[in-house]
N, CA, C and O atoms as a GROMACS GRO file, in nm:
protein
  536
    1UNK      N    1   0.391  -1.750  -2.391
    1UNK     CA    2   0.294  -1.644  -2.398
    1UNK      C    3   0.371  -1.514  -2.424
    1UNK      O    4   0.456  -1.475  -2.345
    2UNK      N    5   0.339  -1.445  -2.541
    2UNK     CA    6   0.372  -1.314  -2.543
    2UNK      C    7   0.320  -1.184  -2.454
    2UNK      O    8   0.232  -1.108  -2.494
    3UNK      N    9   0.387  -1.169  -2.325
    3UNK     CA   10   0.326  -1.045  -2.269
    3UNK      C   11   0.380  -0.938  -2.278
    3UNK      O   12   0.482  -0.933  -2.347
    4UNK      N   13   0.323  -0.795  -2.202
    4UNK     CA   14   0.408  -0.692  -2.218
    4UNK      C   15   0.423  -0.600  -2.077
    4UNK      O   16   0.517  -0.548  -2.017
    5UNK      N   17   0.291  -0.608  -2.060
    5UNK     CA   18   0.289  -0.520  -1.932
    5UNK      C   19   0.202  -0.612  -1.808
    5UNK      O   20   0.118  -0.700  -1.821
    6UNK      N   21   0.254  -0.559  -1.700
    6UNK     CA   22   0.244  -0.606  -1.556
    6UNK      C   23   0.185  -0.512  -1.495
    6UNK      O   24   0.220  -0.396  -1.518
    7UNK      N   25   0.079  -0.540  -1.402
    7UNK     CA   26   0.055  -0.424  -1.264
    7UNK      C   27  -0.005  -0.532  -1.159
    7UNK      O   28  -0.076  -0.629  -1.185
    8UNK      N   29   0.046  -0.486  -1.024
    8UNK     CA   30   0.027  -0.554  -0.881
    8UNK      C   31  -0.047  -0.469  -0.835
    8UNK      O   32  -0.009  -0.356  -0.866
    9UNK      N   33  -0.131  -0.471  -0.778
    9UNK     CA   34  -0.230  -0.432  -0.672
    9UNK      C   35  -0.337  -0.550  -0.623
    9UNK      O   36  -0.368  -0.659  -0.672
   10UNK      N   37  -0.371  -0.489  -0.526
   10UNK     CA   38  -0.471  -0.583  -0.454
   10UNK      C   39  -0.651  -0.552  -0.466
   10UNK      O   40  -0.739  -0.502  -0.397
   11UNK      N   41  -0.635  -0.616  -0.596
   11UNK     CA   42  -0.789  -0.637  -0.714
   11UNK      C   43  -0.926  -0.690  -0.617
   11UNK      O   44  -1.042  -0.654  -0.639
   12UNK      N   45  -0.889  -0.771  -0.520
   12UNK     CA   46  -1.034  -0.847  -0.435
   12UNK      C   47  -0.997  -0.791  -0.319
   12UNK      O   48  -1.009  -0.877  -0.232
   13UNK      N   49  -0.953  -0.676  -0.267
   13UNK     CA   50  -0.935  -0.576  -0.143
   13UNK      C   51  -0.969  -0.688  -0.047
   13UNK      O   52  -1.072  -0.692   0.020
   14UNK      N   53  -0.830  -0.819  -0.044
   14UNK     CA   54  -0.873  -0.899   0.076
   14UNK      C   55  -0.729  -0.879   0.141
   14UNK      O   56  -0.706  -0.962   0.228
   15UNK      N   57  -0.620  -0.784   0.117
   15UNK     CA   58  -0.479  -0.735   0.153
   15UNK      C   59  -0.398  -0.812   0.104
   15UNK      O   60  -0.288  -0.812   0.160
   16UNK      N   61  -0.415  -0.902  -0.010
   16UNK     CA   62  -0.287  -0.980  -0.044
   16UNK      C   63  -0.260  -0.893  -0.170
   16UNK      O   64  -0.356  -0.867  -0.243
   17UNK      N   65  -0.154  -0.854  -0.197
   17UNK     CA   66  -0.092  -0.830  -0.340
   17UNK      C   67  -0.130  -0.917  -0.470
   17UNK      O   68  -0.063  -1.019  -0.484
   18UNK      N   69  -0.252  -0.886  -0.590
   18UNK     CA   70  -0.201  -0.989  -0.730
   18UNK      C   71  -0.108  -0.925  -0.780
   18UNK      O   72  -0.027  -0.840  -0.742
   19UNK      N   73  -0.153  -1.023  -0.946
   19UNK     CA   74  -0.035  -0.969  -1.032
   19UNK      C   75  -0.200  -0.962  -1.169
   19UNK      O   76  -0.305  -1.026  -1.181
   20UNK      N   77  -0.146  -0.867  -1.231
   20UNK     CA   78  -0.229  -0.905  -1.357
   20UNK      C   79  -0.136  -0.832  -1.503
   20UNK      O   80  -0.101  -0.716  -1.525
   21UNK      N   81  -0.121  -0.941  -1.571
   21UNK     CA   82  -0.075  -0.950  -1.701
   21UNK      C   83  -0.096  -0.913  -1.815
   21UNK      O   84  -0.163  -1.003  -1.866
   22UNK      N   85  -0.077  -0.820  -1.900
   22UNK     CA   86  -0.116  -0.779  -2.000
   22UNK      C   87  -0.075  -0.900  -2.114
   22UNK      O   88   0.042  -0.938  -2.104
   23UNK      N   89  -0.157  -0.965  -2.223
   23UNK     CA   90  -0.076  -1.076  -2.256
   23UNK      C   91  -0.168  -0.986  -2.406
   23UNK      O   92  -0.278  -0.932  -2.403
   24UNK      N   93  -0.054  -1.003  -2.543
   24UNK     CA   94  -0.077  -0.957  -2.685
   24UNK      C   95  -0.162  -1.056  -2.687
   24UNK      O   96  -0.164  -1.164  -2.627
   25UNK      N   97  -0.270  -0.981  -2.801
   25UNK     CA   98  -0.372  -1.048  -2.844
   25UNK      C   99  -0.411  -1.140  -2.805
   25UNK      O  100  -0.395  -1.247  -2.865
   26UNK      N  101  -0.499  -1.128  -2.647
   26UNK     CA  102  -0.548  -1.219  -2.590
   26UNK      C  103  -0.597  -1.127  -2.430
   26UNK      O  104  -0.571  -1.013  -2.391
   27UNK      N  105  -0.675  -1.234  -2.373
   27UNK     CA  106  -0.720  -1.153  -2.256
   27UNK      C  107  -0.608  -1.130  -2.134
   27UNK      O  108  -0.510  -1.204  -2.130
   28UNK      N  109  -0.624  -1.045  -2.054
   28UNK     CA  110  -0.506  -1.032  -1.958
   28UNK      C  111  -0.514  -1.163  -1.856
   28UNK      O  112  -0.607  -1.243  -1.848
   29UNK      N  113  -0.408  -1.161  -1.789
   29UNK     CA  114  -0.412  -1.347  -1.650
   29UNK      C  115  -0.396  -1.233  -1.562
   29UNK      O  116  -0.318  -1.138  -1.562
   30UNK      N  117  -0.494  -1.268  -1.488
   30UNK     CA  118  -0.457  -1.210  -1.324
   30UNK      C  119  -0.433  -1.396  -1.259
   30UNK      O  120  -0.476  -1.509  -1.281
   31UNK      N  121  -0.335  -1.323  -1.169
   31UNK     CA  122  -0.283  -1.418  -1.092
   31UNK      C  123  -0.322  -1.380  -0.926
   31UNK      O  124  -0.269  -1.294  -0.856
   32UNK      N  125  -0.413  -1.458  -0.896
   32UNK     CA  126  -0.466  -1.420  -0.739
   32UNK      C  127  -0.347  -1.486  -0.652
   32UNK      O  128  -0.290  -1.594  -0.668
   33UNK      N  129  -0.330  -1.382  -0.551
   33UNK     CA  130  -0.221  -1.411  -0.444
   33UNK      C  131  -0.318  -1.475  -0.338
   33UNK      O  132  -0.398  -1.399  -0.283
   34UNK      N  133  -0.318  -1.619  -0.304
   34UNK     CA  134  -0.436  -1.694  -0.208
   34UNK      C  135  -0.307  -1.721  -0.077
   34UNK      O  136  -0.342  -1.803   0.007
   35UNK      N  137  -0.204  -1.675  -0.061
   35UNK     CA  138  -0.095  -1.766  -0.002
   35UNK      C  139  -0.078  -1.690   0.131
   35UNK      O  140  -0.009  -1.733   0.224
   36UNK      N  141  -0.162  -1.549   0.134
   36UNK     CA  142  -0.159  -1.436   0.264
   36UNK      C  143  -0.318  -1.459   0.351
   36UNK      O  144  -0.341  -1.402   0.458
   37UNK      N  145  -0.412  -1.549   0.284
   37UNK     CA  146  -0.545  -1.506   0.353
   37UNK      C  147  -0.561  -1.570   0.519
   37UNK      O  148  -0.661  -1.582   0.590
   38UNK      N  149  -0.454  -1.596   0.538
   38UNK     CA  150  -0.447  -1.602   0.700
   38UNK      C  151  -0.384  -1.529   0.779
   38UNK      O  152  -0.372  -1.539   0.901
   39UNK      N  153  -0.330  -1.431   0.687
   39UNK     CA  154  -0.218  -1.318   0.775
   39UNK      C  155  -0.327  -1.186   0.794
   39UNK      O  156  -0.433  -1.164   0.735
   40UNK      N  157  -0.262  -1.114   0.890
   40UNK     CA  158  -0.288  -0.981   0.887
   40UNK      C  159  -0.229  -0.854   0.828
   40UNK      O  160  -0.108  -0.855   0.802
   41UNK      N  161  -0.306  -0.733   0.803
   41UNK     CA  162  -0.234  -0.621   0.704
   41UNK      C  163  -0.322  -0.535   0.732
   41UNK      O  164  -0.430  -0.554   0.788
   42UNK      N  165  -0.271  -0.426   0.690
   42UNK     CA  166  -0.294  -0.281   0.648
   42UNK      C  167  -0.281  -0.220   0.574
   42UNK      O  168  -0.162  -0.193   0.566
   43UNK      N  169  -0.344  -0.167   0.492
   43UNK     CA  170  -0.359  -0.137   0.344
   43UNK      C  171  -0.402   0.039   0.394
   43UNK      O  172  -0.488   0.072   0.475
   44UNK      N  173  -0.288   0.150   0.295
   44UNK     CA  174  -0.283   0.242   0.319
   44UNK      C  175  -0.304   0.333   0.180
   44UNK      O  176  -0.245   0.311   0.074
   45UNK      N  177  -0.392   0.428   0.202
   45UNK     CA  178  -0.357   0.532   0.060
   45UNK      C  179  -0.350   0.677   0.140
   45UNK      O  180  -0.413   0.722   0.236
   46UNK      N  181  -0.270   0.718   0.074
   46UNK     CA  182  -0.166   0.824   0.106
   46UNK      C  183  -0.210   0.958   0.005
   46UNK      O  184  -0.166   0.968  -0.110
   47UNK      N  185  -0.306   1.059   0.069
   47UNK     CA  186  -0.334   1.169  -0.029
   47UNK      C  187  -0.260   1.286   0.039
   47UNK      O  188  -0.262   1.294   0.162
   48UNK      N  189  -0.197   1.374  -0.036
   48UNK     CA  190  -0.136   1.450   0.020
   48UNK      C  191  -0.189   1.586  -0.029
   48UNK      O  192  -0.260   1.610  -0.126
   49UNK      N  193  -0.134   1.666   0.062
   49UNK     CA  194  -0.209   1.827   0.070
   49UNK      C  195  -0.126   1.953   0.020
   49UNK      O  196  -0.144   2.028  -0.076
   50UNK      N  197  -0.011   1.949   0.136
   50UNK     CA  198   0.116   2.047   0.102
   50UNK      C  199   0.219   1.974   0.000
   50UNK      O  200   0.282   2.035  -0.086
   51UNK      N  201   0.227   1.835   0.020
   51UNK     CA  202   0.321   1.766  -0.091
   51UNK      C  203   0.260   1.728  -0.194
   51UNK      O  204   0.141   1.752  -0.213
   52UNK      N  205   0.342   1.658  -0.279
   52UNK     CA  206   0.213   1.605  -0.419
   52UNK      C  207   0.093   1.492  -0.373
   52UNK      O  208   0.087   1.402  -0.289
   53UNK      N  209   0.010   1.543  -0.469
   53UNK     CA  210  -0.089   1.464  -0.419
   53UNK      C  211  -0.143   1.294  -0.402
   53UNK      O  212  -0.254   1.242  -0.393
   54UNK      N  213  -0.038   1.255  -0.404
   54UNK     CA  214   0.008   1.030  -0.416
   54UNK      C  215   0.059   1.058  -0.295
   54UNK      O  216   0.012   0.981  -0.212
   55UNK      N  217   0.141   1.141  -0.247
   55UNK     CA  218   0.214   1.169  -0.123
   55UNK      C  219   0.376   1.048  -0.186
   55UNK      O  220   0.454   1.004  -0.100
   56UNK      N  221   0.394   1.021  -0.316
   56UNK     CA  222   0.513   1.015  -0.362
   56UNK      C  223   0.650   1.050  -0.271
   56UNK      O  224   0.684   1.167  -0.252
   57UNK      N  225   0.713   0.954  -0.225
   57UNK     CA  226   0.861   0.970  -0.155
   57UNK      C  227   0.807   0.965  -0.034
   57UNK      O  228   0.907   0.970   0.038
   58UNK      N  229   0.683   0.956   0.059
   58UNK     CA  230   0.681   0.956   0.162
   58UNK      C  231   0.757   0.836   0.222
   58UNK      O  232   0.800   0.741   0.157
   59UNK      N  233   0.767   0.850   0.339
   59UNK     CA  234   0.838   0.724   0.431
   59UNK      C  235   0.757   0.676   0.498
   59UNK      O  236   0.700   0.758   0.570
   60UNK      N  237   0.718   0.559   0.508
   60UNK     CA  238   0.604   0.475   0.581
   60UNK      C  239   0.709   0.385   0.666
   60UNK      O  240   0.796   0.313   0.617
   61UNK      N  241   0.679   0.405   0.822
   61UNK     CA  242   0.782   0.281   0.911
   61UNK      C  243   0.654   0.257   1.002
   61UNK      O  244   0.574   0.349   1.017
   62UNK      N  245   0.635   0.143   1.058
   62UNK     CA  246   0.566   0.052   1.134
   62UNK      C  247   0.626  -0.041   1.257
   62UNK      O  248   0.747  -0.065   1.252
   63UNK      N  249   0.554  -0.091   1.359
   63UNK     CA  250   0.573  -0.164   1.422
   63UNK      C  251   0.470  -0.234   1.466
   63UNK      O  252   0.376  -0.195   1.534
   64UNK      N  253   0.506  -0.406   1.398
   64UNK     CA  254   0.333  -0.461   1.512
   64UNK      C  255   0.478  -0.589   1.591
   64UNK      O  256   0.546  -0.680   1.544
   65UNK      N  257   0.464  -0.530   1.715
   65UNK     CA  258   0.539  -0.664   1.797
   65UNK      C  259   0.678  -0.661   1.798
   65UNK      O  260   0.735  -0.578   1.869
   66UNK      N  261   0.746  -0.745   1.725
   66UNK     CA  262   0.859  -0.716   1.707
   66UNK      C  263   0.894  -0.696   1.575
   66UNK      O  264   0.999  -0.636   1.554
   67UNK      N  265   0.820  -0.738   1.472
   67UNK     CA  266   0.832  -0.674   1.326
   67UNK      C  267   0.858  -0.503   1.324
   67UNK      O  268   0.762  -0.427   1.337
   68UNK      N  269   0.948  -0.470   1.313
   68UNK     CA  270   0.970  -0.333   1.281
   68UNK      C  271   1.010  -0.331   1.116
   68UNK      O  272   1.097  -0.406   1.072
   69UNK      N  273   0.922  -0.218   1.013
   69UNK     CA  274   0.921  -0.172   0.885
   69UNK      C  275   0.939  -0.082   0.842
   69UNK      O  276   0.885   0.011   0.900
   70UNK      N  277   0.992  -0.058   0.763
   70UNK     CA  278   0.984   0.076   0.702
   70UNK      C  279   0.968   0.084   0.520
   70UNK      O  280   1.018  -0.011   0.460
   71UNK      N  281   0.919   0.164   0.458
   71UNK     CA  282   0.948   0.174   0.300
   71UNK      C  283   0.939   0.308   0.262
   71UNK      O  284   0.939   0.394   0.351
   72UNK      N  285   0.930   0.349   0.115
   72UNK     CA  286   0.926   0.439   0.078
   72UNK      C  287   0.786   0.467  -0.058
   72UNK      O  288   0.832   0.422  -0.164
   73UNK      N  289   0.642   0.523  -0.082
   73UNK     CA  290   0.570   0.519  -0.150
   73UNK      C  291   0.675   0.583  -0.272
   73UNK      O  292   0.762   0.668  -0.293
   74UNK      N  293   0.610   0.492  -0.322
   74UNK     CA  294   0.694   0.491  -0.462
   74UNK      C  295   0.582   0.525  -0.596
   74UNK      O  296   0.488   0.583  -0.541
   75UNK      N  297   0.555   0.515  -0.729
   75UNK     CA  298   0.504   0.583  -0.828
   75UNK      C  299   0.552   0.485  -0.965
   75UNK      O  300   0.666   0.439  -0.979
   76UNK      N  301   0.458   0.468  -1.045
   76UNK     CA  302   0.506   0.372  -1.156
   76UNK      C  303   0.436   0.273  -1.170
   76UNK      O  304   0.322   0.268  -1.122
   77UNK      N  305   0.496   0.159  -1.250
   77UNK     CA  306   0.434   0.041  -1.323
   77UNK      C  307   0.521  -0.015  -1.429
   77UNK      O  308   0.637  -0.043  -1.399
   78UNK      N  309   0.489  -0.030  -1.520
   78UNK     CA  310   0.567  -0.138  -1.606
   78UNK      C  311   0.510  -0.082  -1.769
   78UNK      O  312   0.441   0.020  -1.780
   79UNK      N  313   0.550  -0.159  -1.878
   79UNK     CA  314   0.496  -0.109  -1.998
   79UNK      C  315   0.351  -0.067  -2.002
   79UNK      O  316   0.274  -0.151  -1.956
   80UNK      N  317   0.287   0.064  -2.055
   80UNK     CA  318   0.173   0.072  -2.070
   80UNK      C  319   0.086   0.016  -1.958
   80UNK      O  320  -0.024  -0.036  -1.978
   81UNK      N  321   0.150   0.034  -1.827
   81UNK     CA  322   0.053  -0.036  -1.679
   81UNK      C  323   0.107   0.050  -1.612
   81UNK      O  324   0.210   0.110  -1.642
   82UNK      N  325   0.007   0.070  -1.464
   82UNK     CA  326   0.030   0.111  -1.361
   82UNK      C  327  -0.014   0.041  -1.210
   82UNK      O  328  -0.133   0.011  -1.200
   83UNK      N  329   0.058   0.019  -1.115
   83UNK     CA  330   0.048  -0.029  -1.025
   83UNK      C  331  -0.095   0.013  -0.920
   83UNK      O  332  -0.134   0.117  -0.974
   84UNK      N  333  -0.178  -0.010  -0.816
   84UNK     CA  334  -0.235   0.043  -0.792
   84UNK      C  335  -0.146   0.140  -0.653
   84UNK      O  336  -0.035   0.114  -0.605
   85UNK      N  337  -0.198   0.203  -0.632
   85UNK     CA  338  -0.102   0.340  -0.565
   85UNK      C  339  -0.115   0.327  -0.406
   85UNK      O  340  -0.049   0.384  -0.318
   86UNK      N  341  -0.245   0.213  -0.391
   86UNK     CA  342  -0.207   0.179  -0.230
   86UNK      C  343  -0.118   0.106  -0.200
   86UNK      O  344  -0.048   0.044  -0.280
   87UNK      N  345  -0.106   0.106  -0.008
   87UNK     CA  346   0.034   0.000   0.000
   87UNK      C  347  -0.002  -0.075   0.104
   87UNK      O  348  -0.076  -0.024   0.188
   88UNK      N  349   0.034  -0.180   0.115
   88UNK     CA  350  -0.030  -0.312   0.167
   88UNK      C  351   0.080  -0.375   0.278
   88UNK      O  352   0.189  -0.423   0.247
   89UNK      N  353   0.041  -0.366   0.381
   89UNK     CA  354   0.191  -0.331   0.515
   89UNK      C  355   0.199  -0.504   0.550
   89UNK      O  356   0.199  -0.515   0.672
   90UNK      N  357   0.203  -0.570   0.518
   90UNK     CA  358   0.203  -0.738   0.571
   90UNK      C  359   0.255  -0.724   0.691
   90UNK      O  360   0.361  -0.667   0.716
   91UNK      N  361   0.135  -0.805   0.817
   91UNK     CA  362   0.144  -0.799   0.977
   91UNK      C  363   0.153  -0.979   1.000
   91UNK      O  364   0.130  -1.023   1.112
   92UNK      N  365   0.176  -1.045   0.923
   92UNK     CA  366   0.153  -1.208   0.933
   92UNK      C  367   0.086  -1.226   1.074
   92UNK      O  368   0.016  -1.128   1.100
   93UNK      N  369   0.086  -1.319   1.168
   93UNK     CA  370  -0.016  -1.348   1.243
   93UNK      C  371  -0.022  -1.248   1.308
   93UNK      O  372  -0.117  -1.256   1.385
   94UNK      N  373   0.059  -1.104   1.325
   94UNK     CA  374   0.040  -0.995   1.483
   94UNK      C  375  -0.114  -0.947   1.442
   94UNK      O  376  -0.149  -0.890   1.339
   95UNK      N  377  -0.214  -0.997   1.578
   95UNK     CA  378  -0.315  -0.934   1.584
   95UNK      C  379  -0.319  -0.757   1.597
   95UNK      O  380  -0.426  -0.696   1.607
   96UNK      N  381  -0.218  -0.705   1.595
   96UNK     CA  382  -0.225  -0.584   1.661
   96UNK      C  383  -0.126  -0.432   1.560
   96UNK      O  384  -0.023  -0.445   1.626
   97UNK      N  385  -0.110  -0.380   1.515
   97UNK     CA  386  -0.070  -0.249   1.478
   97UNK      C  387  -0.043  -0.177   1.546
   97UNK      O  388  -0.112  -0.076   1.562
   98UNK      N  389   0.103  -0.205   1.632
   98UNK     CA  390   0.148  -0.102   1.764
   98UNK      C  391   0.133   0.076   1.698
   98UNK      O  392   0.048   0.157   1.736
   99UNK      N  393   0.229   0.100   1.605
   99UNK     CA  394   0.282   0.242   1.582
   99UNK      C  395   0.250   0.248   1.424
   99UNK      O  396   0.260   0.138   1.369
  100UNK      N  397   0.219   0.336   1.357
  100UNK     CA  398   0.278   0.365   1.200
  100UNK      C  399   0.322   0.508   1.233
  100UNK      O  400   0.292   0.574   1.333
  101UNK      N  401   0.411   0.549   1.111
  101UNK     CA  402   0.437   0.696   1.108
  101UNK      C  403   0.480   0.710   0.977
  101UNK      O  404   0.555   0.637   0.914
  102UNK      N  405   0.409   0.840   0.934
  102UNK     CA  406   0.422   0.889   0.805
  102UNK      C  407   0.492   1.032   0.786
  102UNK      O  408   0.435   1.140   0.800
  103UNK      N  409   0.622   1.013   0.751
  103UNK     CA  410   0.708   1.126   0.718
  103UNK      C  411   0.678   1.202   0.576
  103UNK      O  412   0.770   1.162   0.504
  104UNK      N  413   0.634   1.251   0.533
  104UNK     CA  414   0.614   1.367   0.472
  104UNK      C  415   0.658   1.404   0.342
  104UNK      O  416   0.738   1.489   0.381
  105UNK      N  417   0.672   1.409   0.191
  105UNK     CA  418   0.796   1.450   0.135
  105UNK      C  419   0.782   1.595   0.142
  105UNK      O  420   0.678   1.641   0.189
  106UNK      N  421   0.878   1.674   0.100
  106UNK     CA  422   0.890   1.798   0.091
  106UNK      C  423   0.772   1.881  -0.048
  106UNK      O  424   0.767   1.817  -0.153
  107UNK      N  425   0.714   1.971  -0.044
  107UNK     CA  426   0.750   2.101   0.069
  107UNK      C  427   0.671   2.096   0.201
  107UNK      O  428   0.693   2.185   0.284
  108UNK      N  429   0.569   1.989   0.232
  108UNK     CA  430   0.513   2.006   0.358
  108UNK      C  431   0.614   1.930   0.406
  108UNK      O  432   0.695   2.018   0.436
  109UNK      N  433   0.674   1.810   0.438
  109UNK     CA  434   0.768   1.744   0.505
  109UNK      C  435   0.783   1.722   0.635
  109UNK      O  436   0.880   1.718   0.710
  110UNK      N  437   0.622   1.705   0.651
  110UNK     CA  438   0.572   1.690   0.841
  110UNK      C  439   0.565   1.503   0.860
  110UNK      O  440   0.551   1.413   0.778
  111UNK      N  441   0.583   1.505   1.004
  111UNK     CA  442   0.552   1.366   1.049
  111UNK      C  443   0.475   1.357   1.122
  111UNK      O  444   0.471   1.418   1.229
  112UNK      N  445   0.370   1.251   1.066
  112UNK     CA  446   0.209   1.215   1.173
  112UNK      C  447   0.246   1.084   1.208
  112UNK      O  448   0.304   1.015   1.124
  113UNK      N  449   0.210   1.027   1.358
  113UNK     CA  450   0.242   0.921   1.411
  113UNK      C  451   0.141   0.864   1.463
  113UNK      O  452   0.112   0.923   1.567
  114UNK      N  453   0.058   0.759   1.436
  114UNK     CA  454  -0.050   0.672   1.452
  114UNK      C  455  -0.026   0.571   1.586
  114UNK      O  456   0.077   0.524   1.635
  115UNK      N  457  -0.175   0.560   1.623
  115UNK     CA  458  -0.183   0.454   1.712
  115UNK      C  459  -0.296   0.406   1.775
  115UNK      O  460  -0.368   0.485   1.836
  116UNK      N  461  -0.326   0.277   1.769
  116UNK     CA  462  -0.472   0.215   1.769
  116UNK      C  463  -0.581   0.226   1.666
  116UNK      O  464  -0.701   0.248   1.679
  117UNK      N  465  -0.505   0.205   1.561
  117UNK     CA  466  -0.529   0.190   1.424
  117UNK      C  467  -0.588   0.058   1.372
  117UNK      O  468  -0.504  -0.031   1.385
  118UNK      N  469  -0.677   0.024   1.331
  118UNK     CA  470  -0.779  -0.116   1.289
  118UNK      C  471  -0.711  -0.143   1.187
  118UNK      O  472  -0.683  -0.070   1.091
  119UNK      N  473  -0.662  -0.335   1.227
  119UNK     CA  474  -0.615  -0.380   1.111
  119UNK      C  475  -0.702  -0.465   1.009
  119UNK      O  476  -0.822  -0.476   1.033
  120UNK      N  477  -0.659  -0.512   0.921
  120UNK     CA  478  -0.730  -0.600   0.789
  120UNK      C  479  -0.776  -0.480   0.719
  120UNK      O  480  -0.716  -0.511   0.616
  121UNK      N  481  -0.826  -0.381   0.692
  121UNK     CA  482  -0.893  -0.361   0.636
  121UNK      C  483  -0.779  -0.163   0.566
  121UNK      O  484  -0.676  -0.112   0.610
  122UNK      N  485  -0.870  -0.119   0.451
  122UNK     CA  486  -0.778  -0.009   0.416
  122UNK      C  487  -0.773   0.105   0.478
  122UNK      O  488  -0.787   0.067   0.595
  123UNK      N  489  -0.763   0.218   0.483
  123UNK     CA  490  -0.765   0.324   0.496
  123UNK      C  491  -0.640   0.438   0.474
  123UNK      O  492  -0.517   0.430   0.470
  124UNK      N  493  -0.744   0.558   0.462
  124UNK     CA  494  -0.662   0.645   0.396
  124UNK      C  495  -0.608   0.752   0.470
  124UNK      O  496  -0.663   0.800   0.569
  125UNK      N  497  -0.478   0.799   0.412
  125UNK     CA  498  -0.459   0.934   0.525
  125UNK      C  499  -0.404   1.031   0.496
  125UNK      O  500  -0.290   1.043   0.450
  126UNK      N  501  -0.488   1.117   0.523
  126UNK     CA  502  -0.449   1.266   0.432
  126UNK      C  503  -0.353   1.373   0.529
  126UNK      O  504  -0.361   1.422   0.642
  127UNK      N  505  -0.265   1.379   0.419
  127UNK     CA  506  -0.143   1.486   0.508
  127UNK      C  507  -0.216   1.582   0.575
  127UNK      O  508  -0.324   1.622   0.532
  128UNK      N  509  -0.147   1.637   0.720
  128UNK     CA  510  -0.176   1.690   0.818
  128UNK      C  511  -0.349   1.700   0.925
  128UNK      O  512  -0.374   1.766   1.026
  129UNK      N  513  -0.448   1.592   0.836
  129UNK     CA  514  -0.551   1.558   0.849
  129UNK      C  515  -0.640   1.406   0.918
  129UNK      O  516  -0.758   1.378   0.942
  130UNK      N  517  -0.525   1.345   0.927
  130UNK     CA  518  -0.540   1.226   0.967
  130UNK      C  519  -0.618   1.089   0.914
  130UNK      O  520  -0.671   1.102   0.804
  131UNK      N  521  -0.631   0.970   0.975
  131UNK     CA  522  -0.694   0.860   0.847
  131UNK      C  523  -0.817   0.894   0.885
  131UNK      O  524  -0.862   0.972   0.969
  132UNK      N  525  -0.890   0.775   0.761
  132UNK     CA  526  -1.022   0.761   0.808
  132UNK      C  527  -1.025   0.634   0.764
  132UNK      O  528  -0.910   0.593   0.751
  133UNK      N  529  -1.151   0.509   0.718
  133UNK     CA  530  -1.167   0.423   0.688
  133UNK      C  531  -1.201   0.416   0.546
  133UNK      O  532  -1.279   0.507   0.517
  134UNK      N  533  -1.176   0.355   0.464
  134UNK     CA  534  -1.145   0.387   0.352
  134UNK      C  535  -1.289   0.320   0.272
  134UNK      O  536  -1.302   0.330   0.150
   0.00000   0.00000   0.00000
């Protein structure tokens, strides 16, 4: 198959990551990720106020249990694609979402620290404003 471009996001908002394929002259393949629908997650979008508005470079770290995480929101995609811009925290069986905390990029470059936060499902959280349900 001749393809060109790629983008991952989570297309049936059930928290697993696809993939969908740009393929030449022909229709695109999404590839459904079925291999997470027994785990738990948190699916986050990140609007920002004083920083840019993706909240780009922020630092996302977590804890459910003993899983401790961390990453960095990142920006991009692949040829002529773009990724979708939420981020999808994989909790595998922990019923529970002890801590998140969201560091800031610069020029606001504040840290908000979460707790008793509802998992499975998305929500969003706006710099210095806090989440809501998405």
């Amino acid at each position: 198959m001749s393809a060109r471009g790629l983008a991952i996001g989570d297309f049936n908002n059930d928290g697993a990551v696809d993939v969908l394929v740009s393929v030449n002259d022909g229709a695109p393949l999404l590839l459904r990720n079925m291999a997470a629908k027994d785990n738990h997650w948190l699916g986050i979008k990140l609007v920002g106020t004083r920083c840019n508005r993706d909240g780009v470079g922020a630092r996302i770290s977590y804890q459910a249990g003993e899983l401790k995480g961390s990453l960095i929101n990142v920006a991009g995609g692949s040829y002529l694609s773009s990724h979708d811009p939420r981020i999808v925290l994989g909790l595998g069986k922990r019923p529970k979402l002890d801590w998140l905390e969201i560091k800031w990029p610069q020029p606001g470059g504040g840290t908000e620290r979460f707790t008793d936060l509802s998992i499975d499902r998305y929500i969003t959280i706006v710099e210095g404003h806090g989440s809501r349900k998405s």
